[in-house]
C-alpha positions as CSV (number, residue, x, y, z in Angstrom):
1,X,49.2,43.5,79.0
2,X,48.8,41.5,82.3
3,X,47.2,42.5,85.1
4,X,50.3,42.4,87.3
5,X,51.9,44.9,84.8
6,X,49.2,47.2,85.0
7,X,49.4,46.6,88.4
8,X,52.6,47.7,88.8
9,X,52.6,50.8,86.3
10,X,50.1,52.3,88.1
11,X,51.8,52.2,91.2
12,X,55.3,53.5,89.8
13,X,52.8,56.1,88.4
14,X,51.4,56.7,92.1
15,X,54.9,56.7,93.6
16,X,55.9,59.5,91.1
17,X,53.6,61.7,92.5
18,X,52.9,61.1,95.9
19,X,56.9,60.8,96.6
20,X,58.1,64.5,96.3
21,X,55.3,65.2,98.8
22,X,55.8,63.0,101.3
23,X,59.5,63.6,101.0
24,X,59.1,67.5,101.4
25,X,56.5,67.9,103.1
26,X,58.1,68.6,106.5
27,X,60.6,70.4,105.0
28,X,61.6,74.5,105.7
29,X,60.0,76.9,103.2
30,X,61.7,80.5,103.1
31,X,59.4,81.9,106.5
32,X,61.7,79.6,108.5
33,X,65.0,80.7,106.9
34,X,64.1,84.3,107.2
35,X,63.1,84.0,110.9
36,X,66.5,82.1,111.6
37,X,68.2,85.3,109.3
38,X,66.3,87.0,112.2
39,X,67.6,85.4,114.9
40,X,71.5,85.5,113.9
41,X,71.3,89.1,113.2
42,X,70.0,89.4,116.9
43,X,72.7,87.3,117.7
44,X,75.5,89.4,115.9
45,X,76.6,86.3,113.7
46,X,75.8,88.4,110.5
47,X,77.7,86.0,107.8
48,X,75.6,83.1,108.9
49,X,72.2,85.3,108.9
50,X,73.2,86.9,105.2
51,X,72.9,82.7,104.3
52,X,69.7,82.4,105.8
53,X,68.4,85.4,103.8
54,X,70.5,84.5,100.4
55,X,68.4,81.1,100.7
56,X,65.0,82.9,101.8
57,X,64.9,84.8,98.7
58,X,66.4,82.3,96.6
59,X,63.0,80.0,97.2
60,X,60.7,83.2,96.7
61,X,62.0,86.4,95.1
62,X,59.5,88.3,96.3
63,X,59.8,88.0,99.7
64,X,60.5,91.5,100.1
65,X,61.3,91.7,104.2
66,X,64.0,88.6,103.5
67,X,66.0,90.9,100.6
68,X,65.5,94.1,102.6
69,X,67.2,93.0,105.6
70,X,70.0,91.1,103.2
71,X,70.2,94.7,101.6
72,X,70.6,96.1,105.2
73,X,73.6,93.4,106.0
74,X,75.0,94.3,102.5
75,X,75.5,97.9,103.6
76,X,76.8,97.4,107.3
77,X,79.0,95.1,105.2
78,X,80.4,97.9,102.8
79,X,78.7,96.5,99.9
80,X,77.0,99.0,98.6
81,X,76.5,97.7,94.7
82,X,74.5,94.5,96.7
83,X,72.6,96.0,98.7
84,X,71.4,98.6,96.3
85,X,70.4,95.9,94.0
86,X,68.1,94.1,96.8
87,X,66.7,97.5,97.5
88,X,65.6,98.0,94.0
89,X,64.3,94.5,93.6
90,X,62.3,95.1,96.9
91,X,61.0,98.1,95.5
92,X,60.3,96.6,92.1
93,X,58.0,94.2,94.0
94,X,56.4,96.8,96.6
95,X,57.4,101.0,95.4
96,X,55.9,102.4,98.6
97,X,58.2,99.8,100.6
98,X,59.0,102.3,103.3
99,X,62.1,100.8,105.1
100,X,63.8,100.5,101.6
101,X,63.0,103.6,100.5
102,X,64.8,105.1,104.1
103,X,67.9,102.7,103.5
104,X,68.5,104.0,99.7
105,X,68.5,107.2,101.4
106,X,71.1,105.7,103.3
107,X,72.5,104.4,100.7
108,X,73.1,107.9,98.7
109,X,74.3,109.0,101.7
110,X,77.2,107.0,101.8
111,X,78.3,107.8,98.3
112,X,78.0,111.7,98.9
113,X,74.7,111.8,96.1
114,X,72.9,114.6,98.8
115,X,69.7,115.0,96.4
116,X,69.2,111.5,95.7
117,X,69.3,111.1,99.4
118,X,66.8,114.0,99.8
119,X,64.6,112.5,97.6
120,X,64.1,109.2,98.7
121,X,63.8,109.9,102.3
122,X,61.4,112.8,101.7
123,X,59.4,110.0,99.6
124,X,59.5,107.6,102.5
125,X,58.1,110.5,104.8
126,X,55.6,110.9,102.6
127,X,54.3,107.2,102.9
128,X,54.9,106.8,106.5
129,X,55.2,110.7,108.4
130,X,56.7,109.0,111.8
131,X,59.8,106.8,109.7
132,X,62.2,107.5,112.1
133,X,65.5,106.5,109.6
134,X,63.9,108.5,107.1
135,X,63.9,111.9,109.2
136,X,67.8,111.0,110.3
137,X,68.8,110.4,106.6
138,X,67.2,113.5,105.7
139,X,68.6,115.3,108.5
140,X,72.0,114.2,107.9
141,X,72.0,115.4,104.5
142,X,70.6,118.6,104.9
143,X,73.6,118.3,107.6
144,X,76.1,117.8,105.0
145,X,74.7,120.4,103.0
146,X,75.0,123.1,105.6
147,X,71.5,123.4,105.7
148,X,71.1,123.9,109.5
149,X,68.0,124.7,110.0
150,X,66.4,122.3,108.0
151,X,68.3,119.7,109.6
152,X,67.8,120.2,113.1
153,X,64.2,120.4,112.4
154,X,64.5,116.9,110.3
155,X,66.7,115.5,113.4
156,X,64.0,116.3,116.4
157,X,61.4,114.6,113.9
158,X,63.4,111.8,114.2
159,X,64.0,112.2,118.2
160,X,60.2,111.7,118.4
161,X,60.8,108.3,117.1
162,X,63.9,107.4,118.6
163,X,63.7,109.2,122.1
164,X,66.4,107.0,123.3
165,X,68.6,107.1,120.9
166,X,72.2,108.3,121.4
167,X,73.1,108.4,117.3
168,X,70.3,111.6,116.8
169,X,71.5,113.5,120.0
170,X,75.1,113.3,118.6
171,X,73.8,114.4,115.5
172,X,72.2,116.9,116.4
173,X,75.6,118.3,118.3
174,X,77.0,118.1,115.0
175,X,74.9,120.3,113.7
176,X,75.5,123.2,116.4
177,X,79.3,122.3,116.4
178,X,79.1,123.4,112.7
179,X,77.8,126.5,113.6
180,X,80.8,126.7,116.2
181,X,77.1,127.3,118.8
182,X,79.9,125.1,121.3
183,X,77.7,125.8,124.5
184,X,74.3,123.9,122.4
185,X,76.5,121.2,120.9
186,X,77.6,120.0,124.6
187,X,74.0,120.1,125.6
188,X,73.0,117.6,122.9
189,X,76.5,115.4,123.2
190,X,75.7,114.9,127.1
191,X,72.2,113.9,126.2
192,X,74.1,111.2,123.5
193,X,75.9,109.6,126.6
194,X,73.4,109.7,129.2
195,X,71.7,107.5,126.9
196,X,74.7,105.9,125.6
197,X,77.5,106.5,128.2
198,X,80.1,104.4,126.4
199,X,79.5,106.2,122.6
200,X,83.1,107.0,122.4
201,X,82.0,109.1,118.9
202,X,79.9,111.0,121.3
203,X,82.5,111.7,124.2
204,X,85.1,112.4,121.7
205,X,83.3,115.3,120.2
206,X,82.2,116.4,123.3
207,X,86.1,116.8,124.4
208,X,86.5,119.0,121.2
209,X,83.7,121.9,122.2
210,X,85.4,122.0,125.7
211,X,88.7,122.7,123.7
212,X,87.1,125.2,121.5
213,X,85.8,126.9,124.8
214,X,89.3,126.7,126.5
215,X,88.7,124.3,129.0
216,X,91.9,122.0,128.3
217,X,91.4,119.7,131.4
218,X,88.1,118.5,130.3
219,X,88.6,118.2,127.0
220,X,91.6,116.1,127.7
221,X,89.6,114.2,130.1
222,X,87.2,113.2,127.1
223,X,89.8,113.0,125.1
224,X,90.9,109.7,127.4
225,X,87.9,108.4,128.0
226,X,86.7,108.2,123.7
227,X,90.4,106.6,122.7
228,X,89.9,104.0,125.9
229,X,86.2,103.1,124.9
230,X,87.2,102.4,121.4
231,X,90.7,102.0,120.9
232,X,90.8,101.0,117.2
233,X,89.3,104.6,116.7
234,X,92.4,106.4,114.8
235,X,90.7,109.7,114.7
236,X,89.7,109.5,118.9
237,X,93.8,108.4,119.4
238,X,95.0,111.5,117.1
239,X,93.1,113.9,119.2
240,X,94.8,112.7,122.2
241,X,98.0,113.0,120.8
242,X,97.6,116.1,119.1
243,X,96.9,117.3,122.2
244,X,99.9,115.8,124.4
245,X,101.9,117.6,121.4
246,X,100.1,120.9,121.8
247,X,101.1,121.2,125.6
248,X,104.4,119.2,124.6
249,X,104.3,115.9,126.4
250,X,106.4,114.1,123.7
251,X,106.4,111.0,126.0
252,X,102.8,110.5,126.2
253,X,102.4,112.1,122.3
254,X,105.0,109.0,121.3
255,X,103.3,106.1,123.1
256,X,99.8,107.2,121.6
257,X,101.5,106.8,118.2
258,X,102.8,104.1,118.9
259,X,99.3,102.6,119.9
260,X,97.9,104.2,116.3
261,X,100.6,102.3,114.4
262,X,100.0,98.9,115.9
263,X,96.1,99.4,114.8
264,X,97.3,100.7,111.3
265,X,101.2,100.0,110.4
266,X,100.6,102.0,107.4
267,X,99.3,104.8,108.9
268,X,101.9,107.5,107.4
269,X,101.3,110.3,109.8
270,X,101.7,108.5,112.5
271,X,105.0,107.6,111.1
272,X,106.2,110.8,110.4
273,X,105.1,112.7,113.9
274,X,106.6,110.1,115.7
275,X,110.0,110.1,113.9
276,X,109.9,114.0,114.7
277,X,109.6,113.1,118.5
278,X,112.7,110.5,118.1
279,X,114.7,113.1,116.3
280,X,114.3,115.7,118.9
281,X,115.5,112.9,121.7
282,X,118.4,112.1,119.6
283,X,117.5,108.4,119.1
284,X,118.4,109.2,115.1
285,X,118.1,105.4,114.8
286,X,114.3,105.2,115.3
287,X,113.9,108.3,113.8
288,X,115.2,106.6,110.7
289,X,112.7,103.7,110.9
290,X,110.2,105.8,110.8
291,X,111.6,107.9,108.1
292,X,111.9,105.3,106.1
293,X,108.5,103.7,106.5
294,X,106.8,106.7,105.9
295,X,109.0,107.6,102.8
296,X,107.1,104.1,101.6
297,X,103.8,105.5,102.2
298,X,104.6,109.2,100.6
299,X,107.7,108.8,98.2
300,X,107.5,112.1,96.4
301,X,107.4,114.0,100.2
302,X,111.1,115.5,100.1
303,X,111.2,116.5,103.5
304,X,111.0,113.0,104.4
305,X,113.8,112.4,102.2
306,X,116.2,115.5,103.7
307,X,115.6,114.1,106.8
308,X,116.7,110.4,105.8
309,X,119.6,112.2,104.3
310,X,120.6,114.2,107.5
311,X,120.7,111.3,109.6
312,X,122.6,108.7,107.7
313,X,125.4,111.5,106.2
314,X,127.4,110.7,109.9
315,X,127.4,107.1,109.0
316,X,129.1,107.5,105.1
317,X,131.9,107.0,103.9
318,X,134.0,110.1,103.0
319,X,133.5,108.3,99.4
320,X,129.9,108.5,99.4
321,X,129.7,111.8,101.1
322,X,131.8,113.0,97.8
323,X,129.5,110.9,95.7
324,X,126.4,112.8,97.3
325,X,127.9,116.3,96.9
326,X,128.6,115.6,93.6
327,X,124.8,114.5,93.0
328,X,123.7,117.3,94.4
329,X,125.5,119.9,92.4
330,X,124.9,118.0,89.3
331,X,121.1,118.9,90.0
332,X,121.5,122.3,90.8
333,X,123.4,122.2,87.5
334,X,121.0,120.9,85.8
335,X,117.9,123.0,87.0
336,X,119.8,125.8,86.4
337,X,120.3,125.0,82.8
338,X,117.1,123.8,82.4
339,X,115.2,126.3,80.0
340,X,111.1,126.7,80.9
341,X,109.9,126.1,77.6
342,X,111.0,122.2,77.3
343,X,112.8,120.0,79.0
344,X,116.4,119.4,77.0
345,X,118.7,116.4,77.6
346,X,121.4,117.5,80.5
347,X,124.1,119.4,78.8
348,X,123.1,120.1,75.3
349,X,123.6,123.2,74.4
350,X,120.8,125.6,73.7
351,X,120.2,126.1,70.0
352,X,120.1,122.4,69.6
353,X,123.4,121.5,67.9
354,X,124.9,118.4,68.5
355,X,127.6,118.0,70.9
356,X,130.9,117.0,69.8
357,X,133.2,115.2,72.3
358,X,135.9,117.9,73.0
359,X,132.9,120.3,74.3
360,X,131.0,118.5,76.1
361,X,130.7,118.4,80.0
362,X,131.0,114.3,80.5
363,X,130.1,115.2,84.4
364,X,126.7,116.6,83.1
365,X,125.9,113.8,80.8
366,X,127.1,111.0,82.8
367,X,124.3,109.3,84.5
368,X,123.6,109.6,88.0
369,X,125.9,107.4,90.0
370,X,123.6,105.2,92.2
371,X,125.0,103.8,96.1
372,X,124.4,100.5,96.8
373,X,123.9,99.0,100.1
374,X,127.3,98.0,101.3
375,X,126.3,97.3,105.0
376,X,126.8,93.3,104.3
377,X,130.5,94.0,103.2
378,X,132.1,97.1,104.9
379,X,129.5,98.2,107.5
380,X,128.3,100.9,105.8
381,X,124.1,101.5,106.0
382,X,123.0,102.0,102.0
383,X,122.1,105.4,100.8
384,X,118.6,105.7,98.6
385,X,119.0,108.8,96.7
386,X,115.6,110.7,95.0
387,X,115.1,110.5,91.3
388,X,116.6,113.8,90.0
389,X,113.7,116.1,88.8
390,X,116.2,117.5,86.5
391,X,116.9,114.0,84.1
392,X,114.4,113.2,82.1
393,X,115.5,109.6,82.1
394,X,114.8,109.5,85.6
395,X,112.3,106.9,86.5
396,X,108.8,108.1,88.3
397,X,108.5,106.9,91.8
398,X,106.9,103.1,91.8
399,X,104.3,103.8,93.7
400,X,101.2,106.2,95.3
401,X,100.3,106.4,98.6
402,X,97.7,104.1,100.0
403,X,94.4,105.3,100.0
404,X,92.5,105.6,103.0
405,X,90.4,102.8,103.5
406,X,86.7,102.9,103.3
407,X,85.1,103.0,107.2
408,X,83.0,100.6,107.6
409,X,78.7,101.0,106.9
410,X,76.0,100.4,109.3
411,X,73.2,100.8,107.9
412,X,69.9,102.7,108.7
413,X,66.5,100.3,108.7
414,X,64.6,97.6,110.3
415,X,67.2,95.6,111.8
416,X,68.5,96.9,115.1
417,X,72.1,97.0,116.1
418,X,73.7,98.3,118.8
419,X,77.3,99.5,116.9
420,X,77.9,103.3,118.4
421,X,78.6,105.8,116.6
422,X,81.8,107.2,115.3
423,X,82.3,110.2,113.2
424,X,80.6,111.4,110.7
425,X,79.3,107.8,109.7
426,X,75.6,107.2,109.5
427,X,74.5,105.4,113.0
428,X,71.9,102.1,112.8
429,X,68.8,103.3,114.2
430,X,66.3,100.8,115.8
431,X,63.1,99.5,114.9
């Protein structure tokens, strides 16, 4: 071999190994893409910091604050599975990990598992006596366990930590509004918004003990203030119109309605409280509307459907009105007949013999006669009819109502946020 080809071999040899080093050398390890995760949390762009922490972890899986605080973004994010999973690899790594400990507390707490969430956060107190989240979680479930005293005791623990922090006061209003102790919940509500003065949560609840003590025009006044702080609060918007119903203001009852429905069209109550209002003004067309739209929503509710019937029967035909009547009776009929032991085909007779065509009713075994909508032909709006409970051919309706969707989950750890609190959902406590 010449000397120019060993030359050159040893240098490809060199290259080989001195390349990836001087290529990477100036290159991020996972410190810098947790401190940018960091810095986009702070900045309230959580997608872009959940990257920076997905790629922290990625090049070192046991970088336990990077998959803590992606756990934390799982949960405000309503992804519970996820950011159980990084807590468990976090404490797989580190068991006496304190802030994940506190967070599966959290955690528990959000699927209604009250012991699990006792355990945990008692174990996190155990490791670290002042953990702030860990006295709230614990708190809070001895809250929804109607252990009172344990969890007012828990909850000024976690006041020590968190002195200004408008999530524990409100909590611990909670607590004495569960005890109906109005006068103490106040206290501890007005504490929650001289700290935090626009905690709608807070202000809303507050409103509710001055109605319990009978003071109307305050509650009312709160009342205002909670559904203008956070309008996209349905819960805040149906005490206010509750209200306006109570001292029947149907005006200002509709147009907070209204305001729910364009936050959540399918919100079904809404629907049918305002198509009550309509009705009573006579404005049967709007009524309808509403009718109709929360017939989608609750389908098997027949007083939605007696009402749909009682304002379109004016606008039938005398041939459909006939065609309804006839409906009608044929039910009765038929639940009449209907023995309690089994349900029989309509109009066989009752020890089971066969019908022969000279006996039998041909109005009780004639299917029911379905309406269509003739209103592109003669005017005429269609008529949707309920499936008769007596037929056992009748079809089952296509659909259930909507479940309520999930509120959303801010969760309880080492990352600060400043979301306020609403409801009964667990408030973000900072560091």
């Amino acid at each position: 071999m010449s000397l120019q080809t060993r030359l050159f071999l040893w240098l490809l040899i060199l290259g080989s190994i001195l390349t990836p080093a001087f290529l990477f050398a100036d290159m991020p390890d996972n410190q810098y893409y947790l401190d940018k995760g960091n810095l986009y949390v702070k900045a309230g762009r959580i997608q872009t910091a959940i990257q920076y922490y997905q790629e922290a972890v990625e090049r070192n899986p046991y970088n336990v604050e990077a998959r803590n605080n992606l756990g934390e973004l799982y949960a405000k994010e309503n992804l519970i599975d996820e950011a159980m999973e990084q807590f468990d690899k976090v404490l797989a790594v580190q068991p006496n990990y304190v802030s994940a400990l506190a967070n599966k507390a959290y955690l528990y707490l959000q699927k209604h598992m009250y012991e699990q969430a006792i355990l945990y956060a008692k174990k996190a107190i155990r490791i670290d006596p002042d953990c702030g989240p860990a006295h709230f979680n614990l708190g809070t479930a001895y809250l929804s366990l109607n252990r009172f005293t344990d969890s007012v005791a828990e909850l000024k623990m976690a006041i020590r930590s968190y002195k200004d922090t408008a999530p524990v006061y409100e909590k611990l209003g909670d607590v004495y509004q569960a005890q109906e102790r109005h006068e103490e919940a106040m206290a501890y509500y007005r504490q929650a918004l001289d700290v935090d003065p626009l905690d709608a949560g807070a202000r809303g609840k507050l409103g509710e003990s001055y109605l319990a003590l009978g003071d109307e025009g305050k509650a009312v006044e709160q009342f205002k203030y909670s559904a203008d702080l956070a309008p996209g609060d349905i819960a805040a918007q149906y005490r206010l119109a509750e209200h306006y119903e109570d001292i029947r203001d149907w005006d200002k009852a509709q147009r907070i309605y209204l305001i729910i429905l364009s936050i959540k069209p399918e919100e079904g109550k809404a629907h049918k409280q305002i198509a009550l209002i309509y009705e009573r003004d006579e404005r049967y067309g709007l009524a309808l509307y509403h009718w109709q739209k929360y017939a989608e929503i609750n389908p098997t509710d027949q007083d939605a459907i007696q009402h749909i019937q009682a304002i379109r029967k004016p606008l039938l035909s005398k041939k459909q009105i006939d065609q309804l009547a006839a409906e009608q009776k044929l039910k009765e009929v038929s639940q009449q007949a209907t023995p309690t032991s089994s349900i029989p085909v309509i109009g066989a007779p009752a020890n089971g013999s066969e019908l022969n065509s000279s006996d039998s009713n041909p109005g009780a075994s004639a299917t029911v006669p379905t309406v269509t909508d003739n209103s592109s032909t003669q005017g005429q709006p269609a008529v949707v009819m309920p499936a008769d409970s007596g037929n056992s051919n009748a079809p089952a309706p296509s659909s259930a109502p909507p479940s309520a969707p999930s509120s959303g989950l801010v969760p309880v750890g080492d990352i600060a946020t400043t979301t306020p609190s609403q409801g009964n959902d667990i408030p973000s406590l900072p560091k």
